[in-house]
C-alpha positions, -999 to +999 in steps of 0.1 A: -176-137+063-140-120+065-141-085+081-117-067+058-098-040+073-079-018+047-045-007+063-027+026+045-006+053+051+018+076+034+055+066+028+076+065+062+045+061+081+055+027+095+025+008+077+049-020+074+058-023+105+024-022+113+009-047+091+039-071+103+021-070+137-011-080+125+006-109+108+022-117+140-009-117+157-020-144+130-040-120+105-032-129+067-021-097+051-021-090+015+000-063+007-003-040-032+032-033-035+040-073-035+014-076-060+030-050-080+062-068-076+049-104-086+033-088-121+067-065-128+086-095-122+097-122-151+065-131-171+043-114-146+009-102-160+014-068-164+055-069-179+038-074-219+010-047-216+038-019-200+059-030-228+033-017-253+032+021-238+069+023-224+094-005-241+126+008-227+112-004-193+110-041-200+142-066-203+145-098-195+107-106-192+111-080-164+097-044-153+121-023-145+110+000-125+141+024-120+135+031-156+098+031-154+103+057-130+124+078-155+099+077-181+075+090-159+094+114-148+098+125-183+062+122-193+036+122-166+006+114-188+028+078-187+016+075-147-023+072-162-015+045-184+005+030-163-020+027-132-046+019-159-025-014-168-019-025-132-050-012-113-074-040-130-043-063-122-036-055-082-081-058-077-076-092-093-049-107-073-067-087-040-101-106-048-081-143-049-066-135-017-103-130-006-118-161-022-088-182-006-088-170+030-109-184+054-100-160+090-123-139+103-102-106+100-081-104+066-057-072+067-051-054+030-021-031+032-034-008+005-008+024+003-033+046-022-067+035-007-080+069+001-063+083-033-081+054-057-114+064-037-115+019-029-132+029+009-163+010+002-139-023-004-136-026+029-155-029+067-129-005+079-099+014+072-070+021+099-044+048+084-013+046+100+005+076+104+032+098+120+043+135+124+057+149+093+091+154+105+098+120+116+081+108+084+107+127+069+137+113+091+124+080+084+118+081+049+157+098+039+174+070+059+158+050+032+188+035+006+189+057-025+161+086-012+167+119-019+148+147-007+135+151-043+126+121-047+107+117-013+089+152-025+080+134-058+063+108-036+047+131-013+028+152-039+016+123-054-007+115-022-036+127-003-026+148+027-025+129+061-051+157+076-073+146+046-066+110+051-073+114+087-111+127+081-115+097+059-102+068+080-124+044+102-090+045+125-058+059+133-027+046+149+002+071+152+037+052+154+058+069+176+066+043+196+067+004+189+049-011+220+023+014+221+013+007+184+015-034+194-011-025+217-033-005+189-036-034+169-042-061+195-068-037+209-085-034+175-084-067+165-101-076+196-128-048+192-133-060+157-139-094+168-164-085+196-180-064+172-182-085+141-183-120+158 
């Protein structure tokens, strides 16, 4: 059986960076926001149902999601909907990855796993965090962020003191090498403990 260890954290966290090591100690990752990205993109699964509750945010056979952003901007009752479409859609494409990997630790890079309540998916969770301020340097060297727009994102998850009482583990990413040797260190306490 494949230990599944849920990885989040909150935007500027370094959860990327993070789950990049675990694929570079030969873990498969799945990650949500590709998922998202395959069924926005042309034809993908979810592009005809988002078309029904917000048109203006298809073209092309495409999601845009500058525009889907807009229009939830402007209506917020569109964000329900919206998670309603692709929720069922992300689970789906989660549970092939399952069926199709066969290594003993899979790593799922889930960014609202503590916000859609999916703990119980999962042997583990590891939340992978960071002091607010340098989550806040990190995230406004981003292309195109704006402190509003980074506030936008904030509000819309669970506190990292709240996410902290929830997680199986924590890695704080201050500095590169010492979260390298986090996640070899877990990954071999996972393996002596669920060989």
């Amino acid at each position: 059986m494949t230990f599944r260890l849920g990885l989040t954290g909150s935007i500027g966290m370094g959860k990327s960076t993070t789950a990049a090591m675990f694929a570079a100690a030969g873990l498969p990752i799945w990650d949500a926001d590709s998922a998202v990205h395959q069924l926005y993109a042309r034809d993908g699964l979810a592009v005809s149902p988002i078309s029904e509750i917000c048109p203006e945010a298809t073209m092309d056979g495409n999601v845009s999601r500058e525009t889907l952003k807009r229009a939830i901007a402007a209506d917020p009752g569109l964000l329900a909907k919206l998670e309603a479409i692709t929720h069922p859609l992300v689970a789906a494409d989660r549970a092939a990855f399952l069926a199709q990997t066969t290594a003993d630790i899979a790593v799922l890079d889930t960014p609202l796993l503590f916000e859609t309540s999916s703990q119980p998916e999962f042997h583990a969770t590891l939340l992978v965090t960071a002091p607010a301020d340098l989550q806040r340097q990190r995230v406004l060297q981003r292309p195109g962020m704006t402190e509003q727009h980074f506030q936008t994102l904030l509000s819309r998850q669970m506190p990292d003191a709240q996410k902290r009482s929830l997680a199986t583990h924590i890695v704080e990413t201050l500095d590169l090498s010492a979260t390298e040797a986090y996640v070899k260190s877990l990954i071999a306490h996972i393996r002596a403990r669920h060989a």
